[in-house]
C-alpha positions as CSV (number, residue, x, y, z in Angstrom):
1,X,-8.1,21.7,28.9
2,X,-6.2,22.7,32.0
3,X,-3.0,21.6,33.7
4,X,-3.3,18.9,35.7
5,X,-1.8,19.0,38.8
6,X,-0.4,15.7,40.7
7,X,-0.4,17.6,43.9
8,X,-3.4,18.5,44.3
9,X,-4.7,15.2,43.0
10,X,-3.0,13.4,45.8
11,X,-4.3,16.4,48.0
12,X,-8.0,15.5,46.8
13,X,-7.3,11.7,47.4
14,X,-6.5,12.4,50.7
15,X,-9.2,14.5,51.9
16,X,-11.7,11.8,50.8
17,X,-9.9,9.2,52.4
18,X,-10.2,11.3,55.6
19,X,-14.0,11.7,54.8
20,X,-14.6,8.2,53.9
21,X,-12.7,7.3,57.5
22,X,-14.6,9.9,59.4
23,X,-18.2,8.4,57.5
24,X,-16.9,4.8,58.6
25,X,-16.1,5.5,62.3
26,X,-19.5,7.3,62.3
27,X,-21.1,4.3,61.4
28,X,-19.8,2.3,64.8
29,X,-21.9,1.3,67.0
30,X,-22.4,3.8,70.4
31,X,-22.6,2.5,73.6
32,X,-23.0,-1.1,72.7
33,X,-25.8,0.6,70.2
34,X,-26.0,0.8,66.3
35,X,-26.3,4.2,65.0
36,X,-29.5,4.0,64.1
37,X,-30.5,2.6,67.3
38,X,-29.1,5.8,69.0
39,X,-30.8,8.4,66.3
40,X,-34.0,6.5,67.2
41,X,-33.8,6.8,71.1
42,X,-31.9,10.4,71.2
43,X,-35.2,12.4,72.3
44,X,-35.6,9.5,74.8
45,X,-32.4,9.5,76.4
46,X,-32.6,13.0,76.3
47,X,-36.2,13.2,78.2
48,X,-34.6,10.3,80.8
49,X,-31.4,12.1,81.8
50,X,-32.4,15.9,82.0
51,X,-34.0,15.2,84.9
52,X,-31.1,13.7,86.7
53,X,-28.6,16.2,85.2
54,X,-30.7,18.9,87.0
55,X,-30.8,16.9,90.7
56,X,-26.7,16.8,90.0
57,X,-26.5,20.5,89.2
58,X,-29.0,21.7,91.7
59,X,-26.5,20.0,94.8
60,X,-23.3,21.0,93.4
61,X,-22.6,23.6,94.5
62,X,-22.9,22.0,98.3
63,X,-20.9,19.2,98.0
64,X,-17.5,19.1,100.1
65,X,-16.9,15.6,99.7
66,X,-14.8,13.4,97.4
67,X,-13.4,9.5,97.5
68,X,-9.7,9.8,98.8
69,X,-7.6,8.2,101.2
70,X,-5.9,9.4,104.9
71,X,-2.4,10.8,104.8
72,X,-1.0,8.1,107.3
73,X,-2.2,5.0,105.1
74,X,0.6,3.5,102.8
75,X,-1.6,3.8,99.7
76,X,-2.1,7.3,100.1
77,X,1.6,8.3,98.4
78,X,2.3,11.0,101.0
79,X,6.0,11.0,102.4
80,X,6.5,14.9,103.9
81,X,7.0,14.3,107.5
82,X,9.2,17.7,108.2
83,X,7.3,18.3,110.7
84,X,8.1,15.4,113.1
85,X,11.7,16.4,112.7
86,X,11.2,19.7,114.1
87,X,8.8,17.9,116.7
88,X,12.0,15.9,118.1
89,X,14.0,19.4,118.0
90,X,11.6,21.2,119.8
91,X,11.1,18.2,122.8
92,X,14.6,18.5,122.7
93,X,14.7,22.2,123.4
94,X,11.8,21.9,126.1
95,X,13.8,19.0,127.8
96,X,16.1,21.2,128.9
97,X,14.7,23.7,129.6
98,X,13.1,21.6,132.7
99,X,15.5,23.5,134.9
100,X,13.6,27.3,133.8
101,X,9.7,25.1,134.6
102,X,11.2,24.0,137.9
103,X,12.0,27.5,139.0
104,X,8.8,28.8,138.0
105,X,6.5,26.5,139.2
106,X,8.4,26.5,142.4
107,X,8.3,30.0,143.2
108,X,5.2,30.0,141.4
109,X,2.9,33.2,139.2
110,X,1.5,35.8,141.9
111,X,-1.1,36.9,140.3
112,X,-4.0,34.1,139.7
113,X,-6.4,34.9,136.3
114,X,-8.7,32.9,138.4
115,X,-9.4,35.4,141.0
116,X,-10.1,38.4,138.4
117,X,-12.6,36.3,136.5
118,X,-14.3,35.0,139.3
119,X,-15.5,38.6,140.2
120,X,-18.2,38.4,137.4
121,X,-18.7,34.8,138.6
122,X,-19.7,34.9,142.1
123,X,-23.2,35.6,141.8
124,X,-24.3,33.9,138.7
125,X,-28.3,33.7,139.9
126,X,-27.8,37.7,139.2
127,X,-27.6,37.5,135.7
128,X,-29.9,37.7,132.8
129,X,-32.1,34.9,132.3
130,X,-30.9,33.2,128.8
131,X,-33.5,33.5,126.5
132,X,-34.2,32.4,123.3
133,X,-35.2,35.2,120.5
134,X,-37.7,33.3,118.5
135,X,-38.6,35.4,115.4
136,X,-42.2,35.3,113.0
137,X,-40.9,32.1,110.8
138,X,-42.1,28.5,110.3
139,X,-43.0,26.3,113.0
140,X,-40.6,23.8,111.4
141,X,-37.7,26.8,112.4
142,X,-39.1,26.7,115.7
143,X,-39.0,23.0,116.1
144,X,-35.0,23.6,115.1
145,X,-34.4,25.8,117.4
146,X,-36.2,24.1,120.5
147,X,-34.6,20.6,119.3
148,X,-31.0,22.3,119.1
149,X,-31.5,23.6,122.8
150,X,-32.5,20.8,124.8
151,X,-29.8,18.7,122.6
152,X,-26.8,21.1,125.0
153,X,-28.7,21.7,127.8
154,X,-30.4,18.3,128.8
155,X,-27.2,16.2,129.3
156,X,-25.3,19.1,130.7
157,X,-28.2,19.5,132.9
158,X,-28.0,15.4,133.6
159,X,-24.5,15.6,133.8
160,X,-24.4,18.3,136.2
161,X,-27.5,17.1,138.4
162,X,-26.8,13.5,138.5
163,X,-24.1,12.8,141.4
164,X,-23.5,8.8,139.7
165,X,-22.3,10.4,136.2
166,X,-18.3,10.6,136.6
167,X,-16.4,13.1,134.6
168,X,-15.3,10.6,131.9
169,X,-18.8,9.2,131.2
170,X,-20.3,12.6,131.3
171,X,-17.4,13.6,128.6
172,X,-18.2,11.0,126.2
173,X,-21.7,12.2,125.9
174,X,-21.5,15.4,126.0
175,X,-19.2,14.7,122.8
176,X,-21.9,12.0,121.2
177,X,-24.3,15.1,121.9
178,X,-22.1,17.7,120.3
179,X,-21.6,15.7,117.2
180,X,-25.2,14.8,116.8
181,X,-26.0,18.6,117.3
182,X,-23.5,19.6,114.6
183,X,-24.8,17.0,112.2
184,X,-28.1,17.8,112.8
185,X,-27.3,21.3,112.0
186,X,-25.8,20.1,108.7
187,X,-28.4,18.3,107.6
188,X,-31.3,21.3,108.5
189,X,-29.0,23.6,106.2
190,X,-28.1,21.5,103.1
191,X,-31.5,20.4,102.9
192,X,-32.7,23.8,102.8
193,X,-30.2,25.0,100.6
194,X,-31.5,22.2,98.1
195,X,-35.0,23.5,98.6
196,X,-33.7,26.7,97.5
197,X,-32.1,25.8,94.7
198,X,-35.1,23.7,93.6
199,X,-38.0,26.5,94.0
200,X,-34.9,29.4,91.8
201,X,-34.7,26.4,88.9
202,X,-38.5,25.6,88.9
203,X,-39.2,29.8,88.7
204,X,-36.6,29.5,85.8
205,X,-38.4,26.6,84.0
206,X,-41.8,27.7,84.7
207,X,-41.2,30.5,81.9
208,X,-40.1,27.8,79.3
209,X,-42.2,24.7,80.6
210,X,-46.1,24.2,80.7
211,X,-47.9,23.8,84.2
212,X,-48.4,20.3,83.3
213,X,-44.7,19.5,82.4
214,X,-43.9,21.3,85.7
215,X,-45.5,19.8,88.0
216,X,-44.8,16.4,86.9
217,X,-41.6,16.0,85.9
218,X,-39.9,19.0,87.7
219,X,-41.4,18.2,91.4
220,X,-39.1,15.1,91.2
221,X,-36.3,17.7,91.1
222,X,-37.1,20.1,93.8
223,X,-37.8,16.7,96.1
224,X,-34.7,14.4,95.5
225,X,-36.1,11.6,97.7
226,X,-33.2,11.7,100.5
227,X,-35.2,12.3,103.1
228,X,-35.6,9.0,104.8
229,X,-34.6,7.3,108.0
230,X,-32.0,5.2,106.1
231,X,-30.7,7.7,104.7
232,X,-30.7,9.7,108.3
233,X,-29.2,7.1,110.2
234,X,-26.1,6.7,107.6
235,X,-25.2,10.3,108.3
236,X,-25.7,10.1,111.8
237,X,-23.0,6.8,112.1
238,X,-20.9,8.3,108.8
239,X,-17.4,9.6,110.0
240,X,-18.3,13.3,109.1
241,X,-20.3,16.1,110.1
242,X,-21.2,17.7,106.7
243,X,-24.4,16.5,105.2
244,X,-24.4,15.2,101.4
245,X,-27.5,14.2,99.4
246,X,-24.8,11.4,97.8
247,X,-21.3,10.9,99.6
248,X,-19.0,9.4,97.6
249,X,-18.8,5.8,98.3
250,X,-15.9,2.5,97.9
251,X,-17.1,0.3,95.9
252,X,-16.4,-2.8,98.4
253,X,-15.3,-3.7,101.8
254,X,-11.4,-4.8,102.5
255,X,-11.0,-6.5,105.3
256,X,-7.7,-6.3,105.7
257,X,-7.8,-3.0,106.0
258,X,-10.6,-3.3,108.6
259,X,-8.4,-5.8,110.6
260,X,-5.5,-3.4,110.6
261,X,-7.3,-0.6,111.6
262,X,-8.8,-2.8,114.3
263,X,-5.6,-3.7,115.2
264,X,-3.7,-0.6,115.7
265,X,-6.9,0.6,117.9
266,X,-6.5,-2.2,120.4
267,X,-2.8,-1.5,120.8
268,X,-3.4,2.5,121.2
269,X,-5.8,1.7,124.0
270,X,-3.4,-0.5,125.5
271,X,-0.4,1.8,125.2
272,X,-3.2,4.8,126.7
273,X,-3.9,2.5,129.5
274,X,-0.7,1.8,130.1
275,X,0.3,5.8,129.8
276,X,-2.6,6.3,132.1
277,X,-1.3,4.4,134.8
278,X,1.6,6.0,134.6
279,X,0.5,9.5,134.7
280,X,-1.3,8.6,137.7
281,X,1.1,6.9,139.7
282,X,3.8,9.3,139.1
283,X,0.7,12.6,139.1
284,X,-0.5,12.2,142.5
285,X,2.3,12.4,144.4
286,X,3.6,15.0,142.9
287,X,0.5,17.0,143.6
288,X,0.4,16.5,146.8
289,X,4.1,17.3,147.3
290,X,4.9,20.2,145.3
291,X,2.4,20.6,142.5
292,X,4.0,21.1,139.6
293,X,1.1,19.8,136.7
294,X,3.7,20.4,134.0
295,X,5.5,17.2,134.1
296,X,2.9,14.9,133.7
297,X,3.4,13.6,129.6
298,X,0.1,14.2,128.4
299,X,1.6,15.8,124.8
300,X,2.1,12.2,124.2
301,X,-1.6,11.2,125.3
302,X,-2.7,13.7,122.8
303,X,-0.6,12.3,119.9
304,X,-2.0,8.6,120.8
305,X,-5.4,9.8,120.7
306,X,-5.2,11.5,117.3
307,X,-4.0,8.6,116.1
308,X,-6.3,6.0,117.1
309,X,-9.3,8.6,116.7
310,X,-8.7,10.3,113.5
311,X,-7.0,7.5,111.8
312,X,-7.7,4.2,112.6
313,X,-11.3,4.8,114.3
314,X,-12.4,6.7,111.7
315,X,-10.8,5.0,108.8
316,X,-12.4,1.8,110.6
317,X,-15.4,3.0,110.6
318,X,-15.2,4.6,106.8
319,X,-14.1,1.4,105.2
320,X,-17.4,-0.3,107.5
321,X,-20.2,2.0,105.8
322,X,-17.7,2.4,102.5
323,X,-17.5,6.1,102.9
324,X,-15.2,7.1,100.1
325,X,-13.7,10.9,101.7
326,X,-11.3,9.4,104.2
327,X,-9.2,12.8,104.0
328,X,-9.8,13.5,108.2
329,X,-6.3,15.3,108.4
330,X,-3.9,16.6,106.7
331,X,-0.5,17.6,107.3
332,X,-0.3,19.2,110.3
333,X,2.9,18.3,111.9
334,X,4.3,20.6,108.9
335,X,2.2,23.3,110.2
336,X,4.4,26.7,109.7
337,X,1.3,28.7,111.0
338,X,-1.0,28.0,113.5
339,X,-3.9,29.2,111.0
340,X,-2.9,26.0,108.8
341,X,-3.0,23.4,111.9
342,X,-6.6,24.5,113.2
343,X,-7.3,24.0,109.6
344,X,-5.9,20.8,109.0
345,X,-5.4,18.8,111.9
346,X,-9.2,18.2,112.4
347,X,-10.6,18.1,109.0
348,X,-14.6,17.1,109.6
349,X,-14.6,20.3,112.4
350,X,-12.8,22.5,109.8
351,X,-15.2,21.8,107.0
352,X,-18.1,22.3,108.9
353,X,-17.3,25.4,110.4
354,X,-16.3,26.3,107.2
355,X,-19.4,25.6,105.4
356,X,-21.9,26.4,108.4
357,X,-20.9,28.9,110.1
358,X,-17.3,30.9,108.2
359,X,-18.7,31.4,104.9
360,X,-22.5,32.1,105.6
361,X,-21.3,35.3,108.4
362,X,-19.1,36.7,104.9
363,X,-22.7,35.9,102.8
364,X,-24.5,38.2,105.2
365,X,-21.5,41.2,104.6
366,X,-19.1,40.5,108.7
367,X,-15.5,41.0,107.4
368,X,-12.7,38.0,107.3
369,X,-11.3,38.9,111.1
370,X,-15.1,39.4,112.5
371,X,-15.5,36.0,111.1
372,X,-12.5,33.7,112.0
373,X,-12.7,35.5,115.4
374,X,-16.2,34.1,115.8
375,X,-15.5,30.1,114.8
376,X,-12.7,30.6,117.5
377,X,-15.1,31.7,119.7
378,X,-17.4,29.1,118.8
379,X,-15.1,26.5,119.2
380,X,-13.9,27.8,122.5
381,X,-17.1,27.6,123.8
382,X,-17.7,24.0,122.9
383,X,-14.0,23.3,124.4
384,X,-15.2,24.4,127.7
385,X,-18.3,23.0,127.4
386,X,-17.1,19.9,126.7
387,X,-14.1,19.9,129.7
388,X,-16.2,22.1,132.5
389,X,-19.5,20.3,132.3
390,X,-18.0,16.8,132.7
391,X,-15.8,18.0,135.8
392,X,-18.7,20.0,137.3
393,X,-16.4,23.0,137.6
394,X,-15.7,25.9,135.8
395,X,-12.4,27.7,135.6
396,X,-12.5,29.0,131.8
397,X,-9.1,27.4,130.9
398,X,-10.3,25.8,127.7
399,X,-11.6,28.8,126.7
400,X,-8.9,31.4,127.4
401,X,-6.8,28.7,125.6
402,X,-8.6,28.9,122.6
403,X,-9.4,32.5,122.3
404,X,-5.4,33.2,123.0
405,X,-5.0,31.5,118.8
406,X,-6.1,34.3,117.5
407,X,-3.1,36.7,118.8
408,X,-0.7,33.8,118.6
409,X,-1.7,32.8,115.0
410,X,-1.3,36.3,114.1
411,X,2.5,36.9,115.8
412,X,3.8,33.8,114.1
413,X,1.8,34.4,110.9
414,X,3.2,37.8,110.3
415,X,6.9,37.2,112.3
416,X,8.2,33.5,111.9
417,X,8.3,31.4,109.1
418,X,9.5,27.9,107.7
419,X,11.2,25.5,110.2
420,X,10.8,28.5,113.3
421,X,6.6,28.8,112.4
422,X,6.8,25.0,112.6
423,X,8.7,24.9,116.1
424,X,6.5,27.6,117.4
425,X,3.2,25.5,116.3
426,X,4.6,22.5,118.0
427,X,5.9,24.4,121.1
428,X,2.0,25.5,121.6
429,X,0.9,22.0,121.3
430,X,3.4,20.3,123.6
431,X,2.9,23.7,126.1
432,X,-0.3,25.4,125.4
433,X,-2.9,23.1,124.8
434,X,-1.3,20.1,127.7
435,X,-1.1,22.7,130.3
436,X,-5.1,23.8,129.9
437,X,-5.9,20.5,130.7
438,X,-3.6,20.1,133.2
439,X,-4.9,23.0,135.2
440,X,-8.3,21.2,134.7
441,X,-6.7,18.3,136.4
442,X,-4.7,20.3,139.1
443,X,-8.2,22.4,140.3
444,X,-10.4,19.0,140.6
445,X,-7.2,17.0,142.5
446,X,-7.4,20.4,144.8
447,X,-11.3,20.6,144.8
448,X,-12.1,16.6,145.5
449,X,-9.1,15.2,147.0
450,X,-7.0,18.3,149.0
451,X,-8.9,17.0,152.3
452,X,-7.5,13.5,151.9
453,X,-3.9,14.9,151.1
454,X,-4.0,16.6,154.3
């Protein structure tokens, strides 16, 4: 007989208690299910669910689109507001520095940009016809291209035509245009991605799966169903521009939260109005006298208007259709580059450009710099398009403005940083961006109204 050992005895005892335990919690029931409820049905749920765990992994890699709340809304948890420190320093700064504007705008710049561009633009009936290059594809890509087209140049062309349309009607749609075009453009691509996808996963199961397994159950894969006119039109009102084949959604409306998002919108337009009235009481006499565009307060116009569009229109209209994604800025008054406030202080742009236009030019081999330079240049284009049309005159302002980011985000990318790359972001937004449109105003005062003055 051997030596028993009390040790490893105890040892034993415990390893079968741990068995036992393990055999026990086994036994419990699954899902509100026995166990041998769920031994019975495992083929079946496996049959039922591989289908949907395909559609989820044949989209995910096109989703850009997650339930989250604004920056500005007190459930969010966000408390950095550096940036509106150095906001009040630099308006400080600028304040006095009203003496140095005075002087300049006085004596005034002798050389006019105007005159040097307007060289290539005095015969414009001179130039080549724009065409549009139409390759050997599918009549559907046609169809794109011709819908895309007349969805630019048909209001322009109304706007433009059509003496009754006044700058601020033609603005607002020209803008419901250009956000229908960009959506429209979203929704063309990420279906056709998910087509894609589809036809690279059926290639893959067609090795493994018969023809008649194929085209059964697999055909529901390729074609998820989302293409309907419901499902159209909730893009089309949703507050983004990227396309989804599921966005994540609230699960209710609050309607508080609607009533205070209604709220704060009523008292931006009134405060607009009343900063409207203002600006042109105190605007038109001073053009006529002395014309010094600069000291009109439109920074503060801009500020209002982010506000009531990118936070409580949007969230308004989010919480409405229970979008989940209400992430439409970020922190941009904490911008220390200008690179990081294109990217973040207009988040639905960003992410389409991004997604639609950035990444797919780096797909087919441009470099980083070809590519940011063309979004720039994409989104100057649309700046002027949107500001020149409207006005029925065309100065290029917007879109010498726009193009002029690139060498400015690369001086105080490389040169300032902190609390100075943060002043020098806020000192192009309170100069740069207000004094574009200012010349906008200043050239269609001079234009429609210099007769009257005189």
């Amino acid at each position: 007989m051997g030596d028993w050992d009390p040790a490893g005895a105890a040892a034993t005892r415990r390893r079968r208690a741990t068995l036992t335990a393990g055999r026990t919690a086994s036994l419990q029931p699954v899902n509100g299910r026995s166990p041998a409820a769920c031994d019975s049905s495992v083929t079946a749920d496996v049959c039922a669910n591989d289908g949907q765990r395909r559609r989820d992994r044949s989209v995910e890699t096109v989703r850009c689109h997650k339930t989250q709340e604004s920056l500005l809304t007190s459930t969010s948890g966000f408390n950095n507001y550096r940036g509106v420190l150095n906001w009040c320093v630099v308006m400080l700064v600028l304040s006095n520095a009203r003496l140095f504007l005075e002087n300049l705008l006085k004596y005034g710049v002798l050389v006019d940009p105007v005159q040097v561009i307007s060289l290539f633009l005095n015969d414009p009936y001179s130039w080549p016809a724009a065409c549009l290059v139409i390759g050997s594809e599918l009549v559907g890509f046609l169809v794109h291209c011709i819908n895309f087209a007349l969805m630019l140049t048909f209001p322009a062309a109304v706007v433009l035509l059509v003496p009754s349309v006044t700058p601020v009607g033609g603005a607002f749609v020209l803008g419901s245009y250009t956000i229908l075009f960009l959506k429209l453009y979203s929704y063309k691509d990420v279906n056709l991605w998910c087509r894609e996808l589809s036809t690279v996963k059926a290639k893959k199961l067609s090795r493994s799966l018969s023809s008649q397994t194929l085209n059964g159950g697999d055909r529901k894969v390729c074609y998820p169903g989302n293409l309907t006119i419901r499902d159209m039109y909730y893009f089309v009102f949703a507050p983004t521009l990227c396309y989804e084949l599921n966005f994540p959604r609230s699960s209710t409306i609050r309607m508080s939260f609607l009533l205070r998002r209604l709220f704060e919108m009523f008292m931006s337009s009134i405060l607009t109005h009343f900063f409207l009235l203002f600006a042109h009481q105190w605007m038109i006499p001073v053009i006529q006298s002395s014309m010094k565009p600069l000291e009109v307060p439109n920074h503060l116009l801009w500020l209002i208007f982010f506000y009531w569009f990118f936070h409580s229109s949007m969230n308004f209209t989010a919480e409405l259709l229970r979008f989940g994604d209400r992430q439409f800025y970020k922190d941009w008054w904490n911008s220390e580059t200008v690179t990081y406030f294109w990217q973040n202080w207009n988040i639905p742009v960003h992410k389409w450009c991004l997604r639609h236009f950035y990444k797919p030019l780096l797909r087919r081999g441009f470099s980083k710099i070809i590519s940011q330079s063309a979004v720039f240049f994409l989104s100057a284009f649309f700046h002027e398009y949107l500001v020149s049309v409207p006005l029925r005159m065309f100065r290029l302002w917007a879109f010498t403005g726009m193009m002029a980011q690139l060498p400015l985000a690369w001086f105080v990318g490389n040169f300032l940083r902190g609390n100075y790359g943060n002043a020098a972001v806020w000192m192009s937004l309170i100069i740069g961006q207000p004094f574009a449109v200012l010349m906008y105003v200043h050239d269609y005062y001079v234009l429609h109204y210099r007769e009257e003055a005189q």
